[in-house]
Structures are given as structure tokens and as C-alpha cells.
N, C-alpha and C positions, 0 to 999 in steps of 0.2 A: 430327345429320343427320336428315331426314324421309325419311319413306316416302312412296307417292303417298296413302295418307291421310292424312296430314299430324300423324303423331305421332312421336314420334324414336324411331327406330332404338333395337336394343340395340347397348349400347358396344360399339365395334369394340375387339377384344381381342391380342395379340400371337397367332403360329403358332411353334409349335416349331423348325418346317423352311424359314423362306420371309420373306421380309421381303415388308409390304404397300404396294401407292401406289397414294391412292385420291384422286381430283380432289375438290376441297369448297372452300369459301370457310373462311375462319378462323374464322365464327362459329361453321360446323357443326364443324368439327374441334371447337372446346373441347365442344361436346357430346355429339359422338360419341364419342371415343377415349378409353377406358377411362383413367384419369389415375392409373391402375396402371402402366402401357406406358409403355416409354420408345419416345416419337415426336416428330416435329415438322413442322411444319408449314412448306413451303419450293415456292415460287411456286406456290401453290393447289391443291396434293397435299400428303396427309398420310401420312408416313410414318412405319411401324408398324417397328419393329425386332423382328428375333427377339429372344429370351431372351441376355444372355451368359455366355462360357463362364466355367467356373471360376477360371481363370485370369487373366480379364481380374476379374474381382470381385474377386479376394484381391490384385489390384495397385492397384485401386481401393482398397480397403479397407486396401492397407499406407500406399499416399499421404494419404489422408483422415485417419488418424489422427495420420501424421508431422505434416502441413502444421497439422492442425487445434489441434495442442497445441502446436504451434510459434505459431500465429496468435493462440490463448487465453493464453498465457504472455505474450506481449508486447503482447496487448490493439492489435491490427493491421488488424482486422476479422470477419469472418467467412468460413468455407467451408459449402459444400453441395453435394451428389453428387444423379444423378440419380437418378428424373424430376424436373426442376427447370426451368423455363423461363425463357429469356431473352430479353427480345424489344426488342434496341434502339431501335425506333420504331416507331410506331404501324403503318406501313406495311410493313415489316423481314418476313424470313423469321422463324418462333418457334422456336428452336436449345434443345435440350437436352443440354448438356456433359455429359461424364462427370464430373467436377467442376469447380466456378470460386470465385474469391477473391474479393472483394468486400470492398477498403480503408474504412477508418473515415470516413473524410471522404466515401464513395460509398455508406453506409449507405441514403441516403434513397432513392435508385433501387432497392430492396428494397420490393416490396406484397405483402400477404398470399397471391398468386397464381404470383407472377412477378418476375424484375427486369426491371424497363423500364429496358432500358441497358446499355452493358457491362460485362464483368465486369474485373476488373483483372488478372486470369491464369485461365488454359482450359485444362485440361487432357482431352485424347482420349485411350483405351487404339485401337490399331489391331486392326481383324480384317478378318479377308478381304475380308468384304463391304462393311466401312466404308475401304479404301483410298485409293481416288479422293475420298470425300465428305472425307475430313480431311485428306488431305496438300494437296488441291488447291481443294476448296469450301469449305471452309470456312477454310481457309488466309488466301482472299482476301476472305473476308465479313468473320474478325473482323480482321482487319488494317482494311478498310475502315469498319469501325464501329469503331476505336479500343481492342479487349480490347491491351494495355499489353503483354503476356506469354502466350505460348503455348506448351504441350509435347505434344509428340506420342511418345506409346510403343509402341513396337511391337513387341509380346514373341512374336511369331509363328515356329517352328521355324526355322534358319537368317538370321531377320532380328538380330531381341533389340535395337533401339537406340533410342536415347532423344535426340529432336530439339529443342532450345530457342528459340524466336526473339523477340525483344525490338524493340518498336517504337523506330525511330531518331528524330531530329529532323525527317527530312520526312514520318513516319510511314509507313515501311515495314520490314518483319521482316527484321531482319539477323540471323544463328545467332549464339547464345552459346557461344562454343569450351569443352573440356572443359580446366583449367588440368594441370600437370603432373602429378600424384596422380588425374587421371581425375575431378574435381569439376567438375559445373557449378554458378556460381552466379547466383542467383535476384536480376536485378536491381528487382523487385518488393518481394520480401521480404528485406528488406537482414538480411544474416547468415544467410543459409539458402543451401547448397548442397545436392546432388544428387550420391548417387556413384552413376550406373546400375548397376552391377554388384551391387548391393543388390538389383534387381528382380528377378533370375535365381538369385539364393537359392534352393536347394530344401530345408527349408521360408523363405518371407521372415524376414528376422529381424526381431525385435520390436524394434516402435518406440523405447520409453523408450533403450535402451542404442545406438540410431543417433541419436536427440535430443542426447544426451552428448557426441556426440564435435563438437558444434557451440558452439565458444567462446560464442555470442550465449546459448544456453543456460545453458551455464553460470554464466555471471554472474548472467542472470535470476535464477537459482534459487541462488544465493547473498545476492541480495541481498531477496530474499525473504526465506528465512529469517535473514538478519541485522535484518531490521522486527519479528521478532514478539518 
């Protein structure tokens, strides 16, 4: 962004206490907004998020390592957590998930910047502030630009629930029900379920020995080590 003399701004940075929305075209957003900051850029305002909590990081952080060794062991694709930008078309609002998936065969919508294009599953952690933007904006953005697989979590006191929805054949998000043992499964990443009750762990439990209890894995790593 420029000032009236016409040199850019210092990076607009996150606030502790306050989320920002500051009117700019996209080209000033990529130069303004400090690419530290998870923000994004949505109908010609840039929005600055505060910092998050602890808790939404270490849910981040138990997923990202679940899905990301799960996704590396079967050579699936790839994941990446924010700031990470997504911007399905050139004209598109620029979204930055808290994590997304991004299929083998969808490698190439990956630039050293950004994905230009959907991601193949999106996941949001929910916080006060972001309630409306992901149960209901963004709900109907990535549905409409194609993200395949969506989950929404929301580990907030009294809430704690964990929302799946799966694009159907006319391409709209239908919930993926939890089967009897309280599993959702991940019609994206075939052999991967979800027990939410994992996320409410105090402390989360460690990944490797929740990877275990998924047949797909098992074999993996069996037949792994029967190759060497």
C-alpha cells in the first residue's frame, strides 16, 4: 500500500486485541500485509486476524501432523497450515485456511506463492471471532469454488464439535454422519477417519499411536517394511 508520497507503507502487522479491515485493491494487500499475519483478502478489504489461541494451535498442530503422515505414507499429496494462500481464480476472494490438502493429480495448482485453485480438503479451527466467516462465508465460497472436503472445529467451551461436509454430485455439502464408534470418515482421504473426541484430550494425544489404530496404516507400514 502507498502513502500520499508514493512509497509503500510499513507492513501492516497483526494487533493482539482486535482484528483489522482495511479497504485496498489485492495488489496493495500482497505488499502491505506483513506475510507473517494470517490474513486475507476478501471483496477489496484486507483482513488482518489477531494472533491465535493456544488451543486452536495445538489442534492445528495435532491435525497437521495426523493428516500430514498419513498423506506422506501413502504418497497422497500434500498439506500446509497457515499463512498459506489460496486463491482460486484470478478474480476470487485470497482465503487462507488453517490447513488444506492438496491431491497428487492437483500438485500443479501449487506456485511458489500460493495455490491458484482449490484445495482438495479445508480445514478451519472456529473462534469467536471467526464464527460467521467459516460456518457461513466461507462455507458457501469453498463449496462454490469446488474445495472437495470441508471440516470445521470448534473447540470452544460448551461447543467442542467437529463438522464434516463432502461435496455431493450436484456439488453441494452434504454432513458426513459420525458411524457408530463416533468416527468420521474422510471421503477425500480414503482410509482415514476422525474420532473427535481425540481433540478434547487434555494433553492431545500423540499422533503416531492414533495413526495405529487406522487399518490403511497398518498395512502401509507393514508393507513397507516387508520391501526392505
Amino acid at each position: 500500500m502507498t502513502n500520499p508520497t508514493g512509497q509503500i507503507s510499513a507492513p501492516i502487522q497483526m494487533r493482539p486485541d482486535s482484528e483489522q479491515r482495511i479497504p485496498m485493491s489485492y495488489e496493495d494487500y500482497l505488499e502491505a500485509v506483513d506475510t507473517r499475519a494470517h490474513a486475507e483478502w476478501v471483496n477489496g478489504e484486507a483482513i488482518i486476524f489477531m494472533p491465535p489461541s493456544t488451543r486452536h494451535q495445538q489442534i492445528i498442530g495435532f491435525l497437521y501432523r495426523l493428516i500430514a503422515e498419513f498423506v506422506d505414507l501413502l504418497q497422497l499429496g500434500t498439506v500446509l497450515i497457515a499463512p498459506f494462500e489460496m486463491k482460486v481464480s484470478p478474480t476470487s476472494n485470497a482465503r487462507e485456511p488453517d490447513m488444506l490438502f492438496v491431491a497428487t493429480a492437483h500438485l500443479p495448482r501449487l506456485t511458489r506463492q500460493r495455490l491458484a485453485g482449490p484445495a482438495d480438503l479445508v480445514v478451519e479451527v472456529i473462534s469467536p471471532e471467526s464464527l460467521h466467516r467459516d460456518r457461513a462465508d466461507k462455507f458457501f465460497e469453498y463449496q462454490q469454488a469446488g474445495v472437495r472436503e470441508y471440516w470445521l472445529i470448534d473447540p470452544r467451551d460448551g461447543q467442542q464439535q467437529v463438522a464434516v461436509y463432502a461435496l455431493n454430485a450436484a456439488g453441494q455439502y452434504q454432513p458426513i454422519a459420525a458411524d457408530a464408534e463416533g468416527r468420521i470418515a474422510s471421503t477425500v482421504l480414503t482410509g482415514f477417519w476422525l474420532r473427535p473426541a481425540w481433540l478434547w484430550q487434555e494433553p492431545l494425544p500423540a499422533p503416531l499411536p492414533v495413526l495405529m489404530q487406522l487399518p490403511t496404516v497398518a498395512e502401509a507400514l507393514r508393507a513397507a517394511l516387508d520391501a526392505q
